[in-house]
C-alpha positions as a Markdown table, in Angstrom:
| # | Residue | x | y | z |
|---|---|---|---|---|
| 1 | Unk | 0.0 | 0.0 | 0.0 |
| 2 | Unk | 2.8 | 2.4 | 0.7 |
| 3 | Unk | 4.5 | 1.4 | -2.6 |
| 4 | Unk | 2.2 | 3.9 | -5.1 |
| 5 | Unk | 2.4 | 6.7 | -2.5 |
| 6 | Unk | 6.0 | 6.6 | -2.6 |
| 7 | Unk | 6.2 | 6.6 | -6.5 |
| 8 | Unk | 3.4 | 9.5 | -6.8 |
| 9 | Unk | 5.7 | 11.3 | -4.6 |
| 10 | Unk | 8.4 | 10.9 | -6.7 |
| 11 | Unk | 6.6 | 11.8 | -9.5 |
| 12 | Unk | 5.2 | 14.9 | -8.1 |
| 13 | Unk | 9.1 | 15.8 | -6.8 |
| 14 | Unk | 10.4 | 15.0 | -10.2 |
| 15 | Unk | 7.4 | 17.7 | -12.1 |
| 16 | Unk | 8.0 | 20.0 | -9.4 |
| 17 | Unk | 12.4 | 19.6 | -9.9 |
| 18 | Unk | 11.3 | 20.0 | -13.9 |
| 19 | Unk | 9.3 | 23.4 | -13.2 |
| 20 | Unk | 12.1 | 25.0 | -11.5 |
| 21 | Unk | 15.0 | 23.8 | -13.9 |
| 22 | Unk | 12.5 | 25.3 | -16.4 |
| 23 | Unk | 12.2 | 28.6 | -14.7 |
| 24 | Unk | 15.7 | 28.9 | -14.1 |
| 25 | Unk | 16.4 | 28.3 | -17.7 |
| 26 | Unk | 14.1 | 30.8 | -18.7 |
| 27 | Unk | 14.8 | 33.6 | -16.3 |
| 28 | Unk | 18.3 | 33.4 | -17.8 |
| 29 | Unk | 17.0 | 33.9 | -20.9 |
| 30 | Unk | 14.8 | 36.6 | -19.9 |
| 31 | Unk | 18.1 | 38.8 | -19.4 |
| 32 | Unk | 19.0 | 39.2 | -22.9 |
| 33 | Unk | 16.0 | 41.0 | -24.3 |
| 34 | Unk | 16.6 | 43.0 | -20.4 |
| 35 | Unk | 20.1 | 44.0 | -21.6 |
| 36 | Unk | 19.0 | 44.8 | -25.5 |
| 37 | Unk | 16.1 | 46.7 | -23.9 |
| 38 | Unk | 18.2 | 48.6 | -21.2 |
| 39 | Unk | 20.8 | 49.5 | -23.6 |
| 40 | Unk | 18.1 | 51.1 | -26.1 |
| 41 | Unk | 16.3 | 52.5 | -23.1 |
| 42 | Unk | 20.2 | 54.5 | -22.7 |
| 43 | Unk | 20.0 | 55.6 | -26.3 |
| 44 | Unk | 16.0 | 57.2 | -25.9 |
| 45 | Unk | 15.7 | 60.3 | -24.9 |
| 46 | Unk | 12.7 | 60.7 | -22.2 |
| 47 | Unk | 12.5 | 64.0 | -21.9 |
| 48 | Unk | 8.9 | 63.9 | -22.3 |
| 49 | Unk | 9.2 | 62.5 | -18.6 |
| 50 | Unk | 10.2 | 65.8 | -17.3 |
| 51 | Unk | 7.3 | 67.5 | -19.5 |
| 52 | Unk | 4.4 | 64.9 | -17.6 |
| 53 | Unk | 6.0 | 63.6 | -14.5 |
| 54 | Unk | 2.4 | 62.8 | -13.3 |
| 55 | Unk | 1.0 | 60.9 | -16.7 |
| 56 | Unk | 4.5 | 59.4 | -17.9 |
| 57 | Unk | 4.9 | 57.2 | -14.8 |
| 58 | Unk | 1.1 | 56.0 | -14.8 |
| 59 | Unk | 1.7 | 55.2 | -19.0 |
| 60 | Unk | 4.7 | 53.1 | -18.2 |
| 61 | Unk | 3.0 | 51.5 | -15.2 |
| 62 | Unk | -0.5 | 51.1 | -17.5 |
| 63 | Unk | 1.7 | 49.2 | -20.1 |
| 64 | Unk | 3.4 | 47.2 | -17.9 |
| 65 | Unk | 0.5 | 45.8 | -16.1 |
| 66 | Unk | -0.9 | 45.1 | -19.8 |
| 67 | Unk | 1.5 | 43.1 | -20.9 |
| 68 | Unk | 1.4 | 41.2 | -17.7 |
| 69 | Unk | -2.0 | 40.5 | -17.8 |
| 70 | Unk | -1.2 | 39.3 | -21.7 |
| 71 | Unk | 1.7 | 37.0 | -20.6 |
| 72 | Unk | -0.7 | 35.4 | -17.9 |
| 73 | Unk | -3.6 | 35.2 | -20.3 |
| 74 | Unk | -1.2 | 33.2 | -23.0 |
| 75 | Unk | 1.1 | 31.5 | -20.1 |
| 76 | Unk | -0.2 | 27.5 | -21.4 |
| 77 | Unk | 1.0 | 28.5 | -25.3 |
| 78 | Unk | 4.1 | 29.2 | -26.8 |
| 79 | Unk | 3.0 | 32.6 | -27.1 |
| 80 | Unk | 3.2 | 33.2 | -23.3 |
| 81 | Unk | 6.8 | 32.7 | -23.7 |
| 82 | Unk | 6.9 | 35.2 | -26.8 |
| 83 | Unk | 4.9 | 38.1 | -24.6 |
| 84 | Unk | 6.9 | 37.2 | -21.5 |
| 85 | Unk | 10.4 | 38.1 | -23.7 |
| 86 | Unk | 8.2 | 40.9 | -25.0 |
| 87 | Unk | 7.5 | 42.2 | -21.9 |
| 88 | Unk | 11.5 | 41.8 | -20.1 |
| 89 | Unk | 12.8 | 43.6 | -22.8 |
| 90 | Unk | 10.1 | 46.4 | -22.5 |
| 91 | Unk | 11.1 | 46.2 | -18.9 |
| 92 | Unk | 14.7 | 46.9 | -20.0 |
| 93 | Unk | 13.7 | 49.5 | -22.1 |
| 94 | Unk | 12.3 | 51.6 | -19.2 |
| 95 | Unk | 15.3 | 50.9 | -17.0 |
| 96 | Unk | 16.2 | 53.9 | -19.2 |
| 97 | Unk | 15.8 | 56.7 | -17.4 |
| 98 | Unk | 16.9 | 55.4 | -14.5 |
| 99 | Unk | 20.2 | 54.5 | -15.9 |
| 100 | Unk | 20.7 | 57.5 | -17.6 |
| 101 | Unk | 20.8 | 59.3 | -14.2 |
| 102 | Unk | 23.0 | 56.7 | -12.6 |
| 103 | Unk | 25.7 | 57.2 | -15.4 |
| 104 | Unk | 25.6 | 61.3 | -15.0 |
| 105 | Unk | 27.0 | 60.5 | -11.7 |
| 106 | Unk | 30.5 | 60.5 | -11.6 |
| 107 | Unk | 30.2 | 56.6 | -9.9 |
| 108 | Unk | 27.5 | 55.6 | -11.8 |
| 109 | Unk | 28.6 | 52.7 | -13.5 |
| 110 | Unk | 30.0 | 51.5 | -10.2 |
| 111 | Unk | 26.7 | 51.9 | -9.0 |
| 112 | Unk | 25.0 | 50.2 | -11.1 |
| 113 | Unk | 27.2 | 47.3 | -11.4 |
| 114 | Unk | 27.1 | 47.3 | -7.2 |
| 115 | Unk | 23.4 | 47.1 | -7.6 |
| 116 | Unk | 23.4 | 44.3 | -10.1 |
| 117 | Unk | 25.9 | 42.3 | -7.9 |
| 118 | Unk | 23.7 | 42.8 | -4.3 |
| 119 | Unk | 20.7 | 41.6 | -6.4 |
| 120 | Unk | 22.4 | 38.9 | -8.0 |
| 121 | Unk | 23.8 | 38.0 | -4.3 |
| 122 | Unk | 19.9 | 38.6 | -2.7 |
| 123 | Unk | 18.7 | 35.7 | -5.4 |
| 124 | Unk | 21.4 | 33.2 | -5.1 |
| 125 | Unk | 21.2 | 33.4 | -1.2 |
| 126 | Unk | 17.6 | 33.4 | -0.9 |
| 127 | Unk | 17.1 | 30.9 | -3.7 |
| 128 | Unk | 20.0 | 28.5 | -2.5 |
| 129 | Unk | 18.0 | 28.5 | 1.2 |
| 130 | Unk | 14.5 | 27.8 | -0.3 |
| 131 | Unk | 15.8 | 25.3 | -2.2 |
| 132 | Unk | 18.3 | 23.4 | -0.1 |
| 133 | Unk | 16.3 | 23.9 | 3.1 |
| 134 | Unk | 12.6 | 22.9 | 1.4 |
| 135 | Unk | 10.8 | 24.8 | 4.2 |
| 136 | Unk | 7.3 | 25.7 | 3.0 |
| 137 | Unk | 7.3 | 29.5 | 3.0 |
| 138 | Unk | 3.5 | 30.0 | 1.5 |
| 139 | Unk | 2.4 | 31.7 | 5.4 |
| 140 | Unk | 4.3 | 34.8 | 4.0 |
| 141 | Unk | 1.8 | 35.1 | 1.0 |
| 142 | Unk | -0.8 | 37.4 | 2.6 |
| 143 | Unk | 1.6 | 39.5 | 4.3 |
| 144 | Unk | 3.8 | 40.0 | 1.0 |
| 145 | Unk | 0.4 | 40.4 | -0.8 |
| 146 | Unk | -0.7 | 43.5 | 1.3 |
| 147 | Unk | 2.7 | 44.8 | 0.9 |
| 148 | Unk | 2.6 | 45.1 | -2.1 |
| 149 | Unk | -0.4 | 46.5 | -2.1 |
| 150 | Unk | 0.6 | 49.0 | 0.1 |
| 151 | Unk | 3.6 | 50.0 | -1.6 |
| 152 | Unk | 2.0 | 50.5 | -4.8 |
| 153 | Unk | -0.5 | 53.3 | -3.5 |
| 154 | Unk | 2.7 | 54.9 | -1.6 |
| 155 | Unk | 4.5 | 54.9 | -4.7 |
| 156 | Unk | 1.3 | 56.7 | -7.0 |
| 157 | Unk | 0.7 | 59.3 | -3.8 |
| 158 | Unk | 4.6 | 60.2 | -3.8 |
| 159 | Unk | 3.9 | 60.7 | -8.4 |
| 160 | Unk | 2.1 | 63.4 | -7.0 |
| 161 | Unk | 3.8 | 64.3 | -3.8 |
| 162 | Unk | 7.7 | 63.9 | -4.7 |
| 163 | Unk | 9.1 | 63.3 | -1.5 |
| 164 | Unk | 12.4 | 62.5 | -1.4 |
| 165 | Unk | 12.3 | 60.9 | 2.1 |
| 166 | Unk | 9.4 | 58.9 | 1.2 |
| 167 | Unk | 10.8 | 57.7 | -1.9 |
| 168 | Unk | 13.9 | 56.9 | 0.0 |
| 169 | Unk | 12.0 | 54.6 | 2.6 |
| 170 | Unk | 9.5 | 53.3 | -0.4 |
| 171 | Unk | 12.9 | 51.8 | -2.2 |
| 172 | Unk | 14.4 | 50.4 | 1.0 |
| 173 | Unk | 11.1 | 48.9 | 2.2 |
| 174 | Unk | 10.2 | 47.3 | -1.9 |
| 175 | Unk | 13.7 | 45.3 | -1.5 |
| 176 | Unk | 12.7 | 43.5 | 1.9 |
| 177 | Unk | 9.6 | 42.6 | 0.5 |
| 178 | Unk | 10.7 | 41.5 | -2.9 |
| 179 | Unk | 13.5 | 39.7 | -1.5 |
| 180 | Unk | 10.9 | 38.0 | 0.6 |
| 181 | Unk | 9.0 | 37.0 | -2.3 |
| 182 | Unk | 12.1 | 34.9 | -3.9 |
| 183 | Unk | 11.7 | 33.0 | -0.9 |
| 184 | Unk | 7.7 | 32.2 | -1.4 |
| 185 | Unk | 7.8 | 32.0 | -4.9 |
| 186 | Unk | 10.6 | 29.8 | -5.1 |
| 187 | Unk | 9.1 | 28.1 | -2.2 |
| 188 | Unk | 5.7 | 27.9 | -3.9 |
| 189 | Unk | 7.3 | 25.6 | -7.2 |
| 190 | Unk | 9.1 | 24.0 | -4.7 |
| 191 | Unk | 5.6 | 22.6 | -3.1 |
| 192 | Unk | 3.7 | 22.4 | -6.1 |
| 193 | Unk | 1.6 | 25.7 | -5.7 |
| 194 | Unk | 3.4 | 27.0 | -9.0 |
| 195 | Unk | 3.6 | 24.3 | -11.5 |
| 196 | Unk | 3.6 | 26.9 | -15.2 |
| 197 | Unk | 7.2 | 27.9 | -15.4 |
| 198 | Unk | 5.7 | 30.4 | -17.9 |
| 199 | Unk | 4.3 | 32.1 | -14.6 |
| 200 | Unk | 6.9 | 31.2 | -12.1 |
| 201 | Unk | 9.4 | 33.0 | -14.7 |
| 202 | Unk | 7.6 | 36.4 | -14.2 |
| 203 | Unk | 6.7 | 36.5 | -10.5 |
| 204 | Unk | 10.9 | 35.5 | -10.2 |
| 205 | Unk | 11.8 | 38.3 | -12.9 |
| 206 | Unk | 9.7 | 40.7 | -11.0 |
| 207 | Unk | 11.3 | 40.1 | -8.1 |
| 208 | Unk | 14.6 | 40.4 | -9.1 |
| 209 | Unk | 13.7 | 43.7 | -11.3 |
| 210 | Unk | 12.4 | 45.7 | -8.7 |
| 211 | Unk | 15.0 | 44.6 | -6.2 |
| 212 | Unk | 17.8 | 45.8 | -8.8 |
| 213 | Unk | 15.5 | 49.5 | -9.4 |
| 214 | Unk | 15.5 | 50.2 | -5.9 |
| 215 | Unk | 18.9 | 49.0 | -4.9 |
| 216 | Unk | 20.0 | 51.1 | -7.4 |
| 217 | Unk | 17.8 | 54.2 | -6.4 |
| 218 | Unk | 19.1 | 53.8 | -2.6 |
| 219 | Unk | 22.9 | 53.6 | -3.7 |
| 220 | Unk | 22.5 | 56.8 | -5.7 |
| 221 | Unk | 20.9 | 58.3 | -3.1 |
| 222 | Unk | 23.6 | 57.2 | -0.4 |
| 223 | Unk | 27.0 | 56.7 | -2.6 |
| 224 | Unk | 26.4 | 58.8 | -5.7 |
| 225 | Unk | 28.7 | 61.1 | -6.7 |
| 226 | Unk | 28.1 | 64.3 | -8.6 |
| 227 | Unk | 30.6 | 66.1 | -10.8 |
């Protein structure tokens, strides 16, 4: 009787072992339409961003959240994969300005490696201990959840508001919580509550992107250096 359990264990560890060697392989992939995007984002000019600092944000934000809705509507079909590189090199692209204000500074290609290296170190030590350790870190979702949720509205109050103090502590406090979320989405394929690496890709990208933007925007607050 214990025989079948056993091997439907086994089976269910082996899909669950395939999901995340096929998110991992895919969130590497994701960086090259990143980089391609990023380094056309560098060559745009987005001046128009200075002209509507209230309606560019929301614009970029409105697209964003399009194209995520697009890549979970087509996430079972080979045209989830398309949108998904669609949408990381879009993502790129509007790592633009951003960048652009990080290489005026006289360290800001320092920075910005600095801030790709902790975020690179944040994922490989958070996804080493969900994986290695197994611990089921789904109790987190509902606090990461309002989070979220909560950092969103601060972040389209302070479009209006532009306070530097309060953009300061909205960065700090988005890379606890997205470096939180490695550990309960990794944790969630893992346990078999993610089983589309199409979907587990994105929440994993997501993470990682926003804890590189606002690494980045602490560390040119704290360490940049103007001419």
């Amino acid at each position: 009787m214990q025989f079948p359990t056993l091997t439907q264990t086994s089976v269910i560890g082996l899909e669950q072992n395939k999901v995340l060697r096929n998110t991992y392989m895919m969130l590497a992939l994701t960086m090259i339409p990143t980089i391609i995007g990023a380094f056309m984002g560098l060559a745009t000019n987005f001046s128009f961003m200075a002209q509507h600092p209230i309606m560019a944000p929301l614009l970029m934000f409105a697209v964003m959240m399009g194209m995520l809705f697009a890549v979970s509507a087509l996430r079972n079909s080979v045209w989830g994969i398309v949108m998904l590189l669609g949408f990381t090199f879009v993502a790129g692209f509007f790592l633009g300005p951003i960048l652009q204000h990080a290489l005026h500074l006289r360290n800001g290609a320092q920075l910005v490696g600095m801030a790709a290296g902790g975020t690179g170190i944040i994922f490989f030590t958070l996804a080493t201990i969900a994986t290695v350790t197994k611990k089921d870190f789904s109790f987190m979702g509902k606090f990461l959840f309002i989070g979220v949720v909560l950092l969103v509205i601060a972040s389209l109050a302070n479009i209006f508001f532009q306070v530097p103090a309060l953009s300061l502590t909205i960065s700090a406090i988005a890379v606890l919580i997205f470096s939180a979320y490695i550990l309960f989405d990794i944790s969630q394929i893992i346990h078999g509550g993610e089983t589309n690496y199409v979907m587990a890709t994105m929440t994993l990208y997501l993470d990682i992107y926003n804890i590189f933007v606002n690494l980045l925007s602490l560390l040119m607050a704290f360490a940049g250096e103007k001419d």
